[in-house]
Structures are given as structure tokens and as C-alpha cells.
VOGU-3710 file (C-alpha; in Angstrom, 3 decimals, decimal comma):
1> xxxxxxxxxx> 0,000/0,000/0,000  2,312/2,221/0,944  4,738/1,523/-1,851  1,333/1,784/-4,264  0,967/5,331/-2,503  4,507/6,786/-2,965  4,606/5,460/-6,704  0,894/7,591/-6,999  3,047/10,493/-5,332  5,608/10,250/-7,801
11> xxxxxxxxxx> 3,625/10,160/-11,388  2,160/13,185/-10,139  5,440/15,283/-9,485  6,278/13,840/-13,047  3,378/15,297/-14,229  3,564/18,740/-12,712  6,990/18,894/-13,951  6,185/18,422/-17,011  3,254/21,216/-16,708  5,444/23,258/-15,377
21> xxxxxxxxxx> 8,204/23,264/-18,364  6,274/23,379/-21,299  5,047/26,510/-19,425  7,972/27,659/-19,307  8,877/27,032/-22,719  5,712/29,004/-23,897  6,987/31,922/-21,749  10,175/32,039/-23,377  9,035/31,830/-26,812  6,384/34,411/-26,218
31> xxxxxxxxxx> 9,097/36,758/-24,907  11,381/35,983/-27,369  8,813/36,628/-30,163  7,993/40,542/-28,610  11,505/41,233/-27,886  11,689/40,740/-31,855  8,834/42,418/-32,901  9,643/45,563/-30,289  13,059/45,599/-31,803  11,896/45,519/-35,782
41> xxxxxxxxxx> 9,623/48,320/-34,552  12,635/50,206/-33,151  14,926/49,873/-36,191  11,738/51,423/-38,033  11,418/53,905/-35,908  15,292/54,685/-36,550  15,043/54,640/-40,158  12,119/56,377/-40,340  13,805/59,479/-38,240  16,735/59,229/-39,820
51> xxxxxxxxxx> 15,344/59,599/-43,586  12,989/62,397/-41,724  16,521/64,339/-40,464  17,774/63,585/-44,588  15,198/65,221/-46,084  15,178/68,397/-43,813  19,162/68,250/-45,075  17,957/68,067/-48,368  15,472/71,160/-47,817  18,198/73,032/-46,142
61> xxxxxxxxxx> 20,636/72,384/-49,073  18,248/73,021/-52,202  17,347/76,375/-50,376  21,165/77,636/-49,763  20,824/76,535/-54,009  18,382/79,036/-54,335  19,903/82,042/-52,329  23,506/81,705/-54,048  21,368/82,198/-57,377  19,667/84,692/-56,512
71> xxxxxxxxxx> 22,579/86,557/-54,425  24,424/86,753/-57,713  21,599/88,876/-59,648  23,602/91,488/-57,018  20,365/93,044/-56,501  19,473/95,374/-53,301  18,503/92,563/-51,260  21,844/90,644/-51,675  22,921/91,082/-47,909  19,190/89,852/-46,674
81> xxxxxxxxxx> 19,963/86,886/-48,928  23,537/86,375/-47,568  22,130/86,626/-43,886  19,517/84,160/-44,733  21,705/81,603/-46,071  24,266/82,271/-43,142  21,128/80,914/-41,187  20,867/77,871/-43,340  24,270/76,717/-43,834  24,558/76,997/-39,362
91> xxxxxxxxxx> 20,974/75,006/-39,311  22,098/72,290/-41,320  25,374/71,883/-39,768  23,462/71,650/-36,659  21,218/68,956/-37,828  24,102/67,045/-39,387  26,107/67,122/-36,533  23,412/65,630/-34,140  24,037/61,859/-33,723  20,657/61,108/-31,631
101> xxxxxxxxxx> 16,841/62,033/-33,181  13,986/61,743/-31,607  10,430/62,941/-32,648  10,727/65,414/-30,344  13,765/67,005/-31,821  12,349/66,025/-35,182  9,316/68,175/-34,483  11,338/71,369/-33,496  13,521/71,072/-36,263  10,227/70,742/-38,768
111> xxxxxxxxxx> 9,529/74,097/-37,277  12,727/75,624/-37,939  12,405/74,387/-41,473  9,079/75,501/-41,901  10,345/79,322/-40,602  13,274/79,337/-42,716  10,985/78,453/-46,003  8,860/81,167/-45,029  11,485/83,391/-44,889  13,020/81,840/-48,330
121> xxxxxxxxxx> 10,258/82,355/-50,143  9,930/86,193/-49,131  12,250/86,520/-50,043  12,120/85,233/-53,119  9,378/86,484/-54,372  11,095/89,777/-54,010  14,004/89,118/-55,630  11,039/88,469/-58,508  9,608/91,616/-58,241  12,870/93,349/-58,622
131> xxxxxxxxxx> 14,498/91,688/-61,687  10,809/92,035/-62,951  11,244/95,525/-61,906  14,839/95,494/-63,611  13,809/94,241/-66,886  10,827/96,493/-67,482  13,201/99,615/-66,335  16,307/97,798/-68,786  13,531/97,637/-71,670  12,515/101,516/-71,059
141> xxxxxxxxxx> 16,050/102,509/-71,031  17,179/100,980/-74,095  13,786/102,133/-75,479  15,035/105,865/-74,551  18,393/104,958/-75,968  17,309/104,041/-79,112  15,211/107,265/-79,244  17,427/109,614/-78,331  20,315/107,974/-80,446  17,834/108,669/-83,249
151> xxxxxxxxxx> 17,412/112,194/-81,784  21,004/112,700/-81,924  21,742/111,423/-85,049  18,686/114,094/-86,379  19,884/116,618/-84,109  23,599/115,861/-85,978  21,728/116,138/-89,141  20,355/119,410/-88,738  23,573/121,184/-87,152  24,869/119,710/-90,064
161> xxxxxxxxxx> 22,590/121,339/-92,262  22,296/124,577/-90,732  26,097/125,117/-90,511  25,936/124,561/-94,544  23,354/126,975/-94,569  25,005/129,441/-92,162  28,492/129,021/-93,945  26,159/129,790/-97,507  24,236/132,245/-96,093  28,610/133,934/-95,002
171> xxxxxxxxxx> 29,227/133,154/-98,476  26,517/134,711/-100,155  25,983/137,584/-97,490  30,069/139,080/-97,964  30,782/142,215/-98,997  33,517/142,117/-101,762  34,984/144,426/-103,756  36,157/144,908/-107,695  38,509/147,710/-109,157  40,877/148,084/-107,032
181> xxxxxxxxxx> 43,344/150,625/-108,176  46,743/151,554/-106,692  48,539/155,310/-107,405  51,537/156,713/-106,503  51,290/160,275/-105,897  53,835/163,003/-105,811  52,973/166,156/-104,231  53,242/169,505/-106,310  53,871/173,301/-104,902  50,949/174,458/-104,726
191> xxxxxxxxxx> 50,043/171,144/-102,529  47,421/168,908/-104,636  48,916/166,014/-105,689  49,680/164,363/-109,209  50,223/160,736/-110,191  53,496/159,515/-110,628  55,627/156,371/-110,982  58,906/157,364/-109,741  59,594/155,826/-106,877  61,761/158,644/-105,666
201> xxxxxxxxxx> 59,056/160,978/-105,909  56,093/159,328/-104,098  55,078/161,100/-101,425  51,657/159,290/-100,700  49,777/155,964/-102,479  46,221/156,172/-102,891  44,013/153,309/-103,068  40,952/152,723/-104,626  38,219/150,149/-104,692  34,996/149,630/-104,587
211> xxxxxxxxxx> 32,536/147,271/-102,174  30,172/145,828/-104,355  26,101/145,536/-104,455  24,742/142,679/-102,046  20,898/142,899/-101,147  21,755/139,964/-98,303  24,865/141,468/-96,712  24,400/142,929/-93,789  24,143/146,673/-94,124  25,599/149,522/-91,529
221> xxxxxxxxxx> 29,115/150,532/-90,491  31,957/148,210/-91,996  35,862/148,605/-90,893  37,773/148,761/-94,060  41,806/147,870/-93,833  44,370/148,473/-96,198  47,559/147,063/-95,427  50,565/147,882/-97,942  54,181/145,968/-98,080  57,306/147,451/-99,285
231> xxxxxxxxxx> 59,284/144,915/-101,402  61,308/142,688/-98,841  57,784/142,128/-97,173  57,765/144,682/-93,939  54,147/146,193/-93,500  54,713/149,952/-94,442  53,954/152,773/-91,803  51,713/150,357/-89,377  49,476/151,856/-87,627  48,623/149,259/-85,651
241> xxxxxxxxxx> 46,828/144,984/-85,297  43,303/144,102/-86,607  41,695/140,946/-86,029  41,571/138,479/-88,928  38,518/136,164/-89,539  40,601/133,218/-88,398  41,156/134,441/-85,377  44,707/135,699/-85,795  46,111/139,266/-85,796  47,570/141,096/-88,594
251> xxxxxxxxxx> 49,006/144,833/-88,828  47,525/147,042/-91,001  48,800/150,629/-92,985  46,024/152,598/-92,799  42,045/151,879/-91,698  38,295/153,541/-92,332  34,771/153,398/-91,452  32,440/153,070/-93,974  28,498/153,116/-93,997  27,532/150,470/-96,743
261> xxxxxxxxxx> 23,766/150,419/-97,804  24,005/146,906/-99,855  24,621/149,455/-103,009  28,157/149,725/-104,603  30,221/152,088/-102,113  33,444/153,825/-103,618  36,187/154,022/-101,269  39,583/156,114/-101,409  42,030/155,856/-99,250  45,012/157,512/-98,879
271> xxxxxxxxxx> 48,306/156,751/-97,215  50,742/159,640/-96,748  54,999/158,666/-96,985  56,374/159,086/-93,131  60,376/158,828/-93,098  62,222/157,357/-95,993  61,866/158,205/-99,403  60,235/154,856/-101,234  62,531/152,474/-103,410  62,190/151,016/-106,612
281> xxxxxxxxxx> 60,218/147,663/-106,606  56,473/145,624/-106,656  54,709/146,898/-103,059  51,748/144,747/-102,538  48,604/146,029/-100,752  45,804/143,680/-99,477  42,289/145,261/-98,746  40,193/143,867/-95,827  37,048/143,936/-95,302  35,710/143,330/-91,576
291> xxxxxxxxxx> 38,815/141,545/-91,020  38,056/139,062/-94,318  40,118/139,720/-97,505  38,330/141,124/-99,994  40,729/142,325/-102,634  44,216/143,081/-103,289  47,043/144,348/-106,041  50,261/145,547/-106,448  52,191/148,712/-107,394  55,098/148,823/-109,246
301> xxxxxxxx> 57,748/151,651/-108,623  60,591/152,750/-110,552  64,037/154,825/-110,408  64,112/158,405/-111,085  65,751/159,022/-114,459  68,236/162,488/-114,022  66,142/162,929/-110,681  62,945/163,675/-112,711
//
């Protein structure tokens, strides 16, 4: 019996052992089986923050794209720009550099990124409106260019023209003269005066011409010059300079006033020997008229013969 009994005792034990390990089998299995499924969750979890912290790098980077290009369109909001990628370039560096993510880091640095896009595209759209602005103000320019380069070249045209015209209208409107006549005079005894040819015996040289009929000239008082050479060149008896129409200066023999009316004007003018007795030889004289030369001729004197 009592053997019967402790046999009973034992197949029991047995049997609760038994119980008792395939429990503890199913224990471990089950715990193996969630510490697998918690850890593919957590490797998700990695990768998914991980390609969440690449793409805000990839945001940061295509925006610092977009400021360089519009930075070098140099426009008046190129040190905004420059600050504003400053900004970018420490943000990403920041997110590079961090070797744990979380969400919770994750969600402050979406709202970073969200602020600096904000700010990007601003800024942006700015830049827009000023090249916009740039072109239409480029297009009016050369617009104004073009017109006043035809303006000019009109402008050209006409002070082209009208110097023609004024330089015809000088032309056409001078006062020149004809006939003019050269005469050496000796004075007689009773003090009137004779021609003569005799070089030793010219006391004075008169000089005639006449300024001719112009209906455009310009009428009123007109400064007549005569000035006479002897034959090595030397302006005779020089009374003093003129002004020449080229701006230069010239001495001059003798000078008048004269009041011309457009009609023909006859005009004598006489110049009286001072010193020396004249020489034999061709003594040019030049006529000007309002310091333009107008006319000119020569006189030819010769020796005495037996002082007659």
C-alpha cells in the first residue's frame, strides 16, 4: 500500500513537472517573439527618423541653391539673402552634426524648417519683383536709348545742315569788292597832288576800290583795312593789329569806317609817306574787309631818271 501510494506520489510530481516546463517554454518563446517584434519596430522607428533628419538636409541644401542664385543677380537685397543663407548653412550643420533624433527634436527642427521656407520664399518672391522691376526699367532705357540715339543722329543732321546753310548764307551775305586801283602820288607846290611812278618821288599811295552791291549782306558801319608791303615784305607805316577772320592778328597801314547800304560804295584811301623816301620795286597792298580779304594788287615803282 504504501509503496502503491509513494509510486501515486511520484507520477504526479512527473506530471507537474512536465506542466510546469512546457510553461515555461511558452513563456520564453512568447518573450522571445515581442523582444523581436519591439526591436523591428525600433529599427523602423530609426530609419524612419533618420530619412525624416535627410530630407530636412535636403530642404536646407536646395534652399542655400536658391539664395547663391539669386545673391548673384547682385540686386538690393543681396545682404538679406547672404544673412539668410548664413542661417541655413549653421541650421544644417546643426542637424548634421546631431548623432541622436527623436520625434521630439524632429518636431522642433520641422519648425525651424518651416520658418526658414517662409522666410526663403519672401524673399524670393522679391528678388522676382525686382528683376521684374529690372527688366521692365532695362527695356525703357534701351527704349530711350534708341530714341534719343535717333534724336542725336537728327539733331547731328540738322547742325549739319544749318552750318551749310550758315556758312552759304557767309558766303553769299560778304561784302567784296572789284577795281581796285593803286597810285603813286607826288605832291606839287601848290600842294594837290599828281600821279606819278617814280619811286623817288612818291610822297603818298592812294588806293581805290569799290565794295560791291549785295541785297543779303548785312548793311551799316563796316571797318575797311588796307595794309601795304614794301618789297622785302615789312608792312609799311603800321598803324597798328586788326583781327583776322581766323582768329589771328595782322598789322595794317592805314584803316576807315564806312556806312555800306548793300549798293556799290566807292572808297579812297590815302596813305601819306612818313620817313624814308620809297625804293624802286612791286609793293603789294591787301584790302580787308571786316577783317576778311576782300581784294588786293600791287604797285610797281621805278628809279628816277636824271632825278625827274
Amino acid at each position: 500500500m504504501e509503496e502503491k501510494a509513494k509510486s501515486s506520489n511520484n507520477k504526479i510530481k512527473s506530471s507537474n513537472n512536465k506542466i510546469l516546463i512546457i510553461a515555461l517554454l511558452v513563456l520564453l518563446f512568447a518573450l522571445i517573439g515581442y523582444t523581436f517584434y519591439n526591436n523591428n519596430d525600433h529599427k523602423e522607428a530609426v530609419k524612419f527618423l533618420q530619412d525624416e533628419k535627410e530630407q530636412i538636409i535636403g530642404n536646407l541644401t536646395a534652399m542655400e541653391e536658391k539664395y547663391d542664385i539669386a545673391i548673384a543677380q547682385n540686386t538690393s537685397l543681396s545682404d538679406s539673402l547672404t544673412v539668410e543663407k548664413e542661417r541655413i548653412i549653421a541650421f544644417k550643420d546643426s542637424v548634421k552634426s546631431l548623432k541622436k533624433i527623436n520625434s521630439r527634436t524632429l518636431s522642433r527642427y520641422r519648425g525651424q524648417l518651416a520658418n526658414l521656407k517662409a522666410t526663403n520664399e519672401r524673399l524670393l518672391d522679391e528678388v522676382d519683383s525686382l528683376r521684374l522691376a529690372n527688366n521692365m526699367l532695362t527695356e525703357e532705357k534701351d527704349s530711350i536709348n534708341s530714341q534719343l540715339q535717333v534724336q542725336t543722329t537728327y539733331n547731328d543732321t540738322l547742325v549739319a545742315q544749318n552750318m551749310e546753310l550758315a556758312k552759304k548764307v557767309e558766303i553769299g551775305g560778304a561784302i567784296n569788292v572789284e577795281n581796285v586801283n593803286v597810285t603813286a602820288m607826288k605832291m606839287r607846290s601848290n600842294g594837290k597832288y599828281t600821279e606819278t611812278n617814280k619811286a623817288q618821288k612818291t610822297d603818298a599811295i592812294k588806293v581805290e576800290f569799290r565794295l560791291i552791291e549785295n541785297e543779303i549782306a548785312t548793311p551799316g558801319d563796316k571797318e575797311a583795312y588796307i595794309v601795304l608791303k614794301n618789297p622785302e615784305g615789312k608792312v609799311i607805316n603800321a598803324k597798328g593789329t586788326f583781327m583776322l577772320k581766323d582768329g589771328s592778328e595782322s598789322k595794317y597801314t592805314d584803316q576807315t569806317i564806312v556806312n555800306y547800304e548793300n549798293a556799290d560804295l566807292d572808297v579812297v584811301m590815302l596813305v601819306e609817306r612818313k620817313g624814308e623816301k620809297y625804293s624802286k620795286g612791286s609793293y603789294p597792298i591787301e584790302v580787308y574787309v571786316d577783317g576778311k580779304l576782300v581784294g588786293s594788287a600791287r604797285l610797281e615803282l621805278s628809279d628816277s631818271f636824271l632825278g625827274l
